[in-house]
mmCIF file of the N, C-alpha and C atoms, coordinates in Angstrom:
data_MODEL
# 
_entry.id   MODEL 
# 
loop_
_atom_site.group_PDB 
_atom_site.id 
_atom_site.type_symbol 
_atom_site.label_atom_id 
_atom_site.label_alt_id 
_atom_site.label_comp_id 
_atom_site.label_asym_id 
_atom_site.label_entity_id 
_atom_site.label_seq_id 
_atom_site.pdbx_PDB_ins_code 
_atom_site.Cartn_x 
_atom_site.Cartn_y 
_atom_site.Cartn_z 
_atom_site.occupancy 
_atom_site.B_iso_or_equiv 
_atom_site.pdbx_formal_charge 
_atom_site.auth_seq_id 
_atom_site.auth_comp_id 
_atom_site.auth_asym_id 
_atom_site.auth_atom_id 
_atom_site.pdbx_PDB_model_num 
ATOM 1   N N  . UNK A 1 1  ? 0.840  -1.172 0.000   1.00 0.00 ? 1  UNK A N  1 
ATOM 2   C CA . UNK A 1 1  ? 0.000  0.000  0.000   1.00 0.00 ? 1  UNK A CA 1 
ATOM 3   C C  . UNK A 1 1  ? 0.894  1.247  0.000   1.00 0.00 ? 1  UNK A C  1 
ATOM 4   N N  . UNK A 1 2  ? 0.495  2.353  -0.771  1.00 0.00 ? 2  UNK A N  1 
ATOM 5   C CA . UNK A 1 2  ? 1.275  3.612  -0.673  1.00 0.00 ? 2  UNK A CA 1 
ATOM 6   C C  . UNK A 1 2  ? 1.393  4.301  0.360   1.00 0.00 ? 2  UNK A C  1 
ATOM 7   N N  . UNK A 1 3  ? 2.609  4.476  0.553   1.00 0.00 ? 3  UNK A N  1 
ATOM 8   C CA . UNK A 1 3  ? 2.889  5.534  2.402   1.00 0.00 ? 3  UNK A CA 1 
ATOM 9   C C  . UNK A 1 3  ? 3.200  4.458  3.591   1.00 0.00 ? 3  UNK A C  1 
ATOM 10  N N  . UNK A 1 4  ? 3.111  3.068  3.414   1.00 0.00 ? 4  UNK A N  1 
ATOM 11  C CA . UNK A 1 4  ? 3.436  2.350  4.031   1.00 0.00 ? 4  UNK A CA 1 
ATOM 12  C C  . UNK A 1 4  ? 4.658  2.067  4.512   1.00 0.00 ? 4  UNK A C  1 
ATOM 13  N N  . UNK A 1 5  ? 5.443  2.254  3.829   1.00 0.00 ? 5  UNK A N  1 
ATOM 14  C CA . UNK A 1 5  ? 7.088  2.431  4.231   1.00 0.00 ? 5  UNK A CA 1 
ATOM 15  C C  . UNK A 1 5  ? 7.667  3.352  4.437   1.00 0.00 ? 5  UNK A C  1 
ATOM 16  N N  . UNK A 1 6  ? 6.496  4.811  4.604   1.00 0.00 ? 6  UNK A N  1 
ATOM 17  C CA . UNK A 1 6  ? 7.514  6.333  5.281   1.00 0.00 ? 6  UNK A CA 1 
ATOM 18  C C  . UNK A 1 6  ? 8.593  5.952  6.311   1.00 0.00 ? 6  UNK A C  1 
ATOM 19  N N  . UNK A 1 7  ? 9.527  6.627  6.448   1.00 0.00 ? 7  UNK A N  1 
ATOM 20  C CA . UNK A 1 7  ? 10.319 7.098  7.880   1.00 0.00 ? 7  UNK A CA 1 
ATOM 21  C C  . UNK A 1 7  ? 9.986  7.928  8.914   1.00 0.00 ? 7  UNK A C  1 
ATOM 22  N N  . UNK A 1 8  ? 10.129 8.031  9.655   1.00 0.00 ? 8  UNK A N  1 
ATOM 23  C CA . UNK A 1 8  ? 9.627  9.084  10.288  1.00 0.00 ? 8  UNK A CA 1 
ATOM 24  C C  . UNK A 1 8  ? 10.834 10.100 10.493  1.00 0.00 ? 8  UNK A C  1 
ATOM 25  N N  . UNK A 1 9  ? 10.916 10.886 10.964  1.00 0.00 ? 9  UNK A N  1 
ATOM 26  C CA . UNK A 1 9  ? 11.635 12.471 10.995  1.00 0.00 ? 9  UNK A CA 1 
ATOM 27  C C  . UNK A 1 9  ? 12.890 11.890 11.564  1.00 0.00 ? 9  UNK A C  1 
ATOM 28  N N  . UNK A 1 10 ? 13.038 11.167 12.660  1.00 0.00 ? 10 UNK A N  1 
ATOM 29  C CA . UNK A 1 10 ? 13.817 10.599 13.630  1.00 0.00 ? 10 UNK A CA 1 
ATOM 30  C C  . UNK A 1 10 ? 14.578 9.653  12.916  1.00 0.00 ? 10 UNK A C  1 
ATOM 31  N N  . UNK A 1 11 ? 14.352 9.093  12.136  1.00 0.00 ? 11 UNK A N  1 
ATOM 32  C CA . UNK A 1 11 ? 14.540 7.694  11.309  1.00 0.00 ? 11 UNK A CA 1 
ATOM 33  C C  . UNK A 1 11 ? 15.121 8.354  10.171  1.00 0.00 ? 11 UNK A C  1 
ATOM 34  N N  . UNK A 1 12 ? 14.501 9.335  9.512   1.00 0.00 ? 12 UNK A N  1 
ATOM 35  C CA . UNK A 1 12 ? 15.382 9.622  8.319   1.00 0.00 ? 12 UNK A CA 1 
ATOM 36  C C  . UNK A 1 12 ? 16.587 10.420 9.153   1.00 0.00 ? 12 UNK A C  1 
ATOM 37  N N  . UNK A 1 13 ? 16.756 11.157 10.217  1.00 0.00 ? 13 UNK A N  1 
ATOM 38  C CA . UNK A 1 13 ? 18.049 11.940 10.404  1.00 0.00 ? 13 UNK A CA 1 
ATOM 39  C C  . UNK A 1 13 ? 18.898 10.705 10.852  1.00 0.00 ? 13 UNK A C  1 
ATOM 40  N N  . UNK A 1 14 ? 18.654 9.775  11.710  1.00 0.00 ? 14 UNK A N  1 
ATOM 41  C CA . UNK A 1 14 ? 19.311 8.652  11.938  1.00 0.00 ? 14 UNK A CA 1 
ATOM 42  C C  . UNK A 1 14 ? 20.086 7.897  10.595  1.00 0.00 ? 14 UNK A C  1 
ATOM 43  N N  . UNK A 1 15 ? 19.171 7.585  9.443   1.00 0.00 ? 15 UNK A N  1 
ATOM 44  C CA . UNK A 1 15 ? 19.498 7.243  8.521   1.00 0.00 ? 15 UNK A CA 1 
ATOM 45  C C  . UNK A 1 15 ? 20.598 8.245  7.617   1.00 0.00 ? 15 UNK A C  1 
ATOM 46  N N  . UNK A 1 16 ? 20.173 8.981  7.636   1.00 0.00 ? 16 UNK A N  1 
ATOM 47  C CA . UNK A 1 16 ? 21.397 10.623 7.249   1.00 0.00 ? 16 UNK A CA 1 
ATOM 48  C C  . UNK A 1 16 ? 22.816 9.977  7.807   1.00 0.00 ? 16 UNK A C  1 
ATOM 49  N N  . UNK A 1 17 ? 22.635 10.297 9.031   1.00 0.00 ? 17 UNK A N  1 
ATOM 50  C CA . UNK A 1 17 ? 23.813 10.618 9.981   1.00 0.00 ? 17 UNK A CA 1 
ATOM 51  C C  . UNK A 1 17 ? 24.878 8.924  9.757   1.00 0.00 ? 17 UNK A C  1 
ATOM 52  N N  . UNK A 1 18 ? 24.024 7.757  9.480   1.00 0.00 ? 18 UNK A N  1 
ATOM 53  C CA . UNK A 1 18 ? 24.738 6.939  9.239   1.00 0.00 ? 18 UNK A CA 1 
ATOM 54  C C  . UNK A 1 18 ? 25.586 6.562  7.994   1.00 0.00 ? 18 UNK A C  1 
ATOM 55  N N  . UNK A 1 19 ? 25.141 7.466  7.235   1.00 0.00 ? 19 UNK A N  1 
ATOM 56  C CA . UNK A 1 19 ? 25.559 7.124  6.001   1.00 0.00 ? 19 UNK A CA 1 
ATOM 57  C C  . UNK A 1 19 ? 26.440 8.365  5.420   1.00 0.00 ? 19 UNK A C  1 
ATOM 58  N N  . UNK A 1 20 ? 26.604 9.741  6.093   1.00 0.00 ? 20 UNK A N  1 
ATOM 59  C CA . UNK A 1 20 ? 27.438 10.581 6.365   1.00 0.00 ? 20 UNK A CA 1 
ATOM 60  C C  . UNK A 1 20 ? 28.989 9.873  6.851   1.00 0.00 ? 20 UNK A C  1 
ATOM 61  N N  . UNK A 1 21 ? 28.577 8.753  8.200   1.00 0.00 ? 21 UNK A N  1 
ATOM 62  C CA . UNK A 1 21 ? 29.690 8.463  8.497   1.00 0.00 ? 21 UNK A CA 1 
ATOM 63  C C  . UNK A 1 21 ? 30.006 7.292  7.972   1.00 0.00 ? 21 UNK A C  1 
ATOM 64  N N  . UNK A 1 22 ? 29.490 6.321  7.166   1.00 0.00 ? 22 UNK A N  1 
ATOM 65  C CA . UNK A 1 22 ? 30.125 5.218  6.214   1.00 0.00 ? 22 UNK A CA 1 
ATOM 66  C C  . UNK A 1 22 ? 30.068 5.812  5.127   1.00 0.00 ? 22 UNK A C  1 
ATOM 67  N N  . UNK A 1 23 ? 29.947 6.341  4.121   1.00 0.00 ? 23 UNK A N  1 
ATOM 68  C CA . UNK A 1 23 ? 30.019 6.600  2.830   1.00 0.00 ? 23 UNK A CA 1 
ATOM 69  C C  . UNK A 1 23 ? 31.191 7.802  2.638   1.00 0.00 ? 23 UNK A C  1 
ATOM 70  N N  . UNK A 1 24 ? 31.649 7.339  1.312   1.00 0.00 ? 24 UNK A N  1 
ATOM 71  C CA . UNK A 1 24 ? 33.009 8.770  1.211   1.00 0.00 ? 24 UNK A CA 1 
ATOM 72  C C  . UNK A 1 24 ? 32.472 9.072  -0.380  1.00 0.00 ? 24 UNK A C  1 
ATOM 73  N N  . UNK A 1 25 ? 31.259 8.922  -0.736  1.00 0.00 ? 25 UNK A N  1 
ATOM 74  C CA . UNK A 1 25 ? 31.056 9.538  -2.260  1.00 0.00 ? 25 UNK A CA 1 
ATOM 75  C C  . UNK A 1 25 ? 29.803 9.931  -2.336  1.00 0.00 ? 25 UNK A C  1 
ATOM 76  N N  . UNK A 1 26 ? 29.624 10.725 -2.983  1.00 0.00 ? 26 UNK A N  1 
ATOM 77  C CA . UNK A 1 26 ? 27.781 11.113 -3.295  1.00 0.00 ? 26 UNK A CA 1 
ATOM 78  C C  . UNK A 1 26 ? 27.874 11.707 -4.295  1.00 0.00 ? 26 UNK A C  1 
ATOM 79  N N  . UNK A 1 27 ? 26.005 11.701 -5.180  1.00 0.00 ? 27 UNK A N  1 
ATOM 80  C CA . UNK A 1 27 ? 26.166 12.177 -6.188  1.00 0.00 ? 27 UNK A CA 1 
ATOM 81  C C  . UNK A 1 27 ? 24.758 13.618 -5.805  1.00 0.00 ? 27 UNK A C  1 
ATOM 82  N N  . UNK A 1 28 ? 25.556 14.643 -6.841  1.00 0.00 ? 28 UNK A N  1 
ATOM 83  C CA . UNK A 1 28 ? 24.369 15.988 -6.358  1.00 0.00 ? 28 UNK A CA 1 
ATOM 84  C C  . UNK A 1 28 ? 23.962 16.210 -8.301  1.00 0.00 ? 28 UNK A C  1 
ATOM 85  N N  . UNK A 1 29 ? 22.822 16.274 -8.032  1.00 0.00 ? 29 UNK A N  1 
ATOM 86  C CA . UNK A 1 29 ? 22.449 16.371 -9.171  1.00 0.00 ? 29 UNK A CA 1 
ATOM 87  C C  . UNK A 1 29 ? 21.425 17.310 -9.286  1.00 0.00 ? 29 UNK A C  1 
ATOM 88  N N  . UNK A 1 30 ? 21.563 18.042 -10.404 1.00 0.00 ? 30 UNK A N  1 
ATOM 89  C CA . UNK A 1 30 ? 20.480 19.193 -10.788 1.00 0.00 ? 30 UNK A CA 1 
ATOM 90  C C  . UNK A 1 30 ? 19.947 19.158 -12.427 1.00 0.00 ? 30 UNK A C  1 
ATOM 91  N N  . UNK A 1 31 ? 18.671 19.683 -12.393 1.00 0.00 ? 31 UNK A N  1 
ATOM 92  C CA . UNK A 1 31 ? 17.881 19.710 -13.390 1.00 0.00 ? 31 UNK A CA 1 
ATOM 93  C C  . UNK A 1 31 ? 17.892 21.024 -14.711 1.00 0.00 ? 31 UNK A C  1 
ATOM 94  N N  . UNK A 1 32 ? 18.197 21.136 -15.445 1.00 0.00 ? 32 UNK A N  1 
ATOM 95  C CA . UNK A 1 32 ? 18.211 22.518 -15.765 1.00 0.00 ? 32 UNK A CA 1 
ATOM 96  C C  . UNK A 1 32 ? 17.226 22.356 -17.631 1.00 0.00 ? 32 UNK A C  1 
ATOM 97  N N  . UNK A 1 33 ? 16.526 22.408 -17.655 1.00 0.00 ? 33 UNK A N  1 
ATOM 98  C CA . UNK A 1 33 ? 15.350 22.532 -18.439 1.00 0.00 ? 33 UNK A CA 1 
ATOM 99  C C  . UNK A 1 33 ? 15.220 21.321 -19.159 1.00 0.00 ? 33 UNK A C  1 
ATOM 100 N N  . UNK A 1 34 ? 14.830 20.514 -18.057 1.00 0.00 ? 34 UNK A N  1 
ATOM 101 C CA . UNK A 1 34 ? 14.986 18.777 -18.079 1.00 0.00 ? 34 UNK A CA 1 
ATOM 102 C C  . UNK A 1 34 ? 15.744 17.979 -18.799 1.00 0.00 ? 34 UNK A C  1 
ATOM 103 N N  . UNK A 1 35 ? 17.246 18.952 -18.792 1.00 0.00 ? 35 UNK A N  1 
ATOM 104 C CA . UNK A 1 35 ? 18.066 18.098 -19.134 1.00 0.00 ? 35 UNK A CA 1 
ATOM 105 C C  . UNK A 1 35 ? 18.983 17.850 -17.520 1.00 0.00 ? 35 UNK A C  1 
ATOM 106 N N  . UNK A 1 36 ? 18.902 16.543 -16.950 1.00 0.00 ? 36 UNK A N  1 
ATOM 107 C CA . UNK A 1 36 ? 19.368 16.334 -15.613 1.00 0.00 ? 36 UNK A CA 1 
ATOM 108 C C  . UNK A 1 36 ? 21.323 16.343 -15.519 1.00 0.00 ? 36 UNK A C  1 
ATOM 109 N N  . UNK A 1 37 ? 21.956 16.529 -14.818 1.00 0.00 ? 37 UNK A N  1 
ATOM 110 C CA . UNK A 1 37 ? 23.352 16.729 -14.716 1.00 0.00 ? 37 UNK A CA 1 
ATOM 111 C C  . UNK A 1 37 ? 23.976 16.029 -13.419 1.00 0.00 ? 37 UNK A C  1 
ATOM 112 N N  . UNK A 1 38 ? 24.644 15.009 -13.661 1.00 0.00 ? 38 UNK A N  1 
ATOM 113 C CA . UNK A 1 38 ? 25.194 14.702 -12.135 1.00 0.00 ? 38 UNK A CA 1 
ATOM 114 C C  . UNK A 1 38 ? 26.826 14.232 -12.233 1.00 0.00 ? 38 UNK A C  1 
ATOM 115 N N  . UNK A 1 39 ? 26.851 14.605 -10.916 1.00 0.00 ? 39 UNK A N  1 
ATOM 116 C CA . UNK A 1 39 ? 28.202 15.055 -10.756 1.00 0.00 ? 39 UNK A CA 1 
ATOM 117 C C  . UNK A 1 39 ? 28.646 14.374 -9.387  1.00 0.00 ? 39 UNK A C  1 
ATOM 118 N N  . UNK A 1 40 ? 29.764 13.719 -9.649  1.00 0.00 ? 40 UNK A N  1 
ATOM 119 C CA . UNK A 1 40 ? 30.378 12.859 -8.246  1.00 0.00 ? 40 UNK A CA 1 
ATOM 120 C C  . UNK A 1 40 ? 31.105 13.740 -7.848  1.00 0.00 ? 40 UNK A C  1 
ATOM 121 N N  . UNK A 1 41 ? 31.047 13.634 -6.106  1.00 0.00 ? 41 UNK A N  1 
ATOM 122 C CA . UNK A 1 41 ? 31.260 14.156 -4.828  1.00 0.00 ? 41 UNK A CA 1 
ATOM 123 C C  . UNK A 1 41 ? 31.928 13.240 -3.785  1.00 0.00 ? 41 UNK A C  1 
ATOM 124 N N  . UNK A 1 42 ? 33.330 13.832 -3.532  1.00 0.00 ? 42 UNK A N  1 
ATOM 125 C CA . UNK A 1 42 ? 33.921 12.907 -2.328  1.00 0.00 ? 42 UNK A CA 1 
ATOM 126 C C  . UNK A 1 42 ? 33.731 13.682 -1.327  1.00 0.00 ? 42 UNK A C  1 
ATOM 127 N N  . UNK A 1 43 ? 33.620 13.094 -0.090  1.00 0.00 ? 43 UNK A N  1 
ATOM 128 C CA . UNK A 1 43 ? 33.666 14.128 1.015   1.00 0.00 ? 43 UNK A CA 1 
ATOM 129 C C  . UNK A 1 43 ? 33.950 13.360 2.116   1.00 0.00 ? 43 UNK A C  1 
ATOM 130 N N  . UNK A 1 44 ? 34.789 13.584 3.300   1.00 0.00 ? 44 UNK A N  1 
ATOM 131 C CA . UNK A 1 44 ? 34.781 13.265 4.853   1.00 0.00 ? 44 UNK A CA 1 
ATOM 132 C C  . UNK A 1 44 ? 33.698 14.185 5.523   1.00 0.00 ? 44 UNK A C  1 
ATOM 133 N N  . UNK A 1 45 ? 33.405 12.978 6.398   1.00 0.00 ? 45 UNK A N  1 
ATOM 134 C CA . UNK A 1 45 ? 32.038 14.249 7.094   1.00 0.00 ? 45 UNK A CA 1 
ATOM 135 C C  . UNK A 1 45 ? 32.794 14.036 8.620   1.00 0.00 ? 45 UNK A C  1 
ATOM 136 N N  . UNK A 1 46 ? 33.415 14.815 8.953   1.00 0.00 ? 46 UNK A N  1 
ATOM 137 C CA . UNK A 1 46 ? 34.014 15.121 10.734  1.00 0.00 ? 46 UNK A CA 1 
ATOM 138 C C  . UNK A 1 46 ? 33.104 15.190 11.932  1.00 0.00 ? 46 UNK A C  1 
ATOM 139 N N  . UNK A 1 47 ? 31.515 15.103 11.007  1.00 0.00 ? 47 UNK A N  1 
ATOM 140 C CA . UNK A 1 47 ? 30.653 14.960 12.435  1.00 0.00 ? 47 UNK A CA 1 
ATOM 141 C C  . UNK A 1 47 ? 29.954 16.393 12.845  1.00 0.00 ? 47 UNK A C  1 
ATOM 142 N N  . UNK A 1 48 ? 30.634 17.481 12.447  1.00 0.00 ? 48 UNK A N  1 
ATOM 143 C CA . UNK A 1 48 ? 29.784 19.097 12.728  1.00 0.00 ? 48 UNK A CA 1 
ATOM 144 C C  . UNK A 1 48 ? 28.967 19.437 11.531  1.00 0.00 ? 48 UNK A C  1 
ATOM 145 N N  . UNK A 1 49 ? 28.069 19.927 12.119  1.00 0.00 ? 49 UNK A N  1 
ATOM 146 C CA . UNK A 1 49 ? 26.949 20.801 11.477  1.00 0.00 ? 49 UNK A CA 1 
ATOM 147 C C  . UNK A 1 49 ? 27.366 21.771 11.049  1.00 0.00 ? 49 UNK A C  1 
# 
């Protein structure tokens, strides 16, 4: 059923924060008159906001 597998608020920052500190790549991607663009990202995350 749809909406059945939300997170809740708590659960997605939990989920954030874990994958901040195992992961060293991400991709950021933007749209620009629906032609989409993505672009790899290394990063250390030290833990501050």
């Amino acid at each position: 059923m749809p909406g059945e597998d939300l997170r809740s608020t708590q659960q997605r920052a939990a989920d954030t924060l874990v994958r901040l500190e195992q992961d060293n790549d991400l991709w950021i991607t933007t749209a620009s008159e629906g032609r989409p663009w993505l672009v790899p990202l290394s990063f250390h995350w030290t833990g501050q906001v």
